[in-house]
C-alpha positions in Angstrom: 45.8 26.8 -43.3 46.7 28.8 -40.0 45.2 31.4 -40.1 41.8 30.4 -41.8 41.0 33.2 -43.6 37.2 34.4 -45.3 35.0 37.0 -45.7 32.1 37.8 -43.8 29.2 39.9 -43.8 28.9 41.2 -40.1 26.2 43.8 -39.1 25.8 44.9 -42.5 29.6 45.1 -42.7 32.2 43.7 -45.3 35.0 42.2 -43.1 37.9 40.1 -43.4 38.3 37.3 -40.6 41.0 35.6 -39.7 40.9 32.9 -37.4 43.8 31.5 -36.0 44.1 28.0 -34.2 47.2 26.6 -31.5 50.6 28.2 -32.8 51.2 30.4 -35.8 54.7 30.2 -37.2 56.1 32.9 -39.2 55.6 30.4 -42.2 52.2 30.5 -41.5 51.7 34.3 -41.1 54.3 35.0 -44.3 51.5 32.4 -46.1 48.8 34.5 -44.8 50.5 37.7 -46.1 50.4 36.5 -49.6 46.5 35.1 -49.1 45.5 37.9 -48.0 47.4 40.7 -50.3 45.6 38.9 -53.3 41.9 39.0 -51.1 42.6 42.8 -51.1 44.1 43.6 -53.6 40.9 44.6 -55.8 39.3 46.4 -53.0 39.1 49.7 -52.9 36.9 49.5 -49.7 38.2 50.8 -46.8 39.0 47.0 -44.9 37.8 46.1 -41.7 40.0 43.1 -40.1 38.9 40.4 -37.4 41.5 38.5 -35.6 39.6 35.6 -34.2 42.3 34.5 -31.6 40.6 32.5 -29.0 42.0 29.3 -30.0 45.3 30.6 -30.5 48.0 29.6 -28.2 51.4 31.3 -29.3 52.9 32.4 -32.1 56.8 32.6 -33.2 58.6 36.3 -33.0 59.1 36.1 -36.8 55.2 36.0 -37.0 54.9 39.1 -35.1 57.6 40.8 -37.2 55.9 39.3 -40.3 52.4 41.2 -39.2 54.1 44.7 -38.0 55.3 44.8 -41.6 52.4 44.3 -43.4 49.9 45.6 -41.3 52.7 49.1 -41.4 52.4 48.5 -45.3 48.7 48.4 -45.6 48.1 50.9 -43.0 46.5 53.4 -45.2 43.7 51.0 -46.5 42.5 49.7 -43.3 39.3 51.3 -41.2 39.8 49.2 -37.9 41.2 45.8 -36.5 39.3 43.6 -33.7 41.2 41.4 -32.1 39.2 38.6 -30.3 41.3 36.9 -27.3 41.3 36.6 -23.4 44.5 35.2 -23.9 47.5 38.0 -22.5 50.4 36.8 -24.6 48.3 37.5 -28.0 47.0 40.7 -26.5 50.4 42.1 -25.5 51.5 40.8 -29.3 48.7 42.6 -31.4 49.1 45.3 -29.1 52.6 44.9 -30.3 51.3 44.9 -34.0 49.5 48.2 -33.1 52.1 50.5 -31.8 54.7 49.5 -34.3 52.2 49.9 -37.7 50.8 53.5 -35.8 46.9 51.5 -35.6 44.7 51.1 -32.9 43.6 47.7 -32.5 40.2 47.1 -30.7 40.5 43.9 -28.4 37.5 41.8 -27.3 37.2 39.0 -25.0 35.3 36.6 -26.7 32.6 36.5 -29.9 30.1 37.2 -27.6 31.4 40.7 -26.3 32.5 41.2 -30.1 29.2 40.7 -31.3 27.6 43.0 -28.7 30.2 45.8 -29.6 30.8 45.9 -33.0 
């Protein structure tokens, strides 16, 4: 599945991770919706979300509109959201993602600067 999706314990932190790989399609992001609804949808923890985009290549508008909405819907229950890319075309989308769901998204180059950040 694109995006891969898990939890992980990092620094003594719950967080959901996400890693995405070449292109997501807005099949693959309305499938990752639905995963990730029925991860959450339990928790009453605040949720901290980790985009791990540096293999990610592109991704279809309708994947972008797909993540504005539900990122908008869940707004409310989320702490923060790291997005993990050099890449400009998936910065300027979660960026994107951001602005239109009223969130900031903390970008990061690579795991390395992530890890040294978080």
């Amino acid at each position: 599945m694109n995006p891969n999706i898990e939890w992980c314990d990092i620094k003594s932190r719950r967080c959901l991770v996400l890693h995405f790989d070449g292109h997501l399609s807005e099949d693959n992001a309305q499938n990752a919706v639905r995963k990730i609804t029925s991860m959450i949808d339990s928790s009453s923890d605040k949720l901290v979300m980790v985009w791990e985009c540096t293999r990610m290549t592109d991704y279809d508008s309708g994947a972008r509109e797909a993540w504005q909405k539900f990122i908008k819907a869940i707004k409310s229950r989320l702490d923060a959201i790291h997005l993990i890319s050099n890449h400009f075309l998936i910065r300027v989308g979660a960026a994107t993602v951001g602005a239109f769901a009223g969130i900031k998204i903390h970008t990061w180059a690579d795991m390395e600067e992530f890890h040294a950040g978080f």
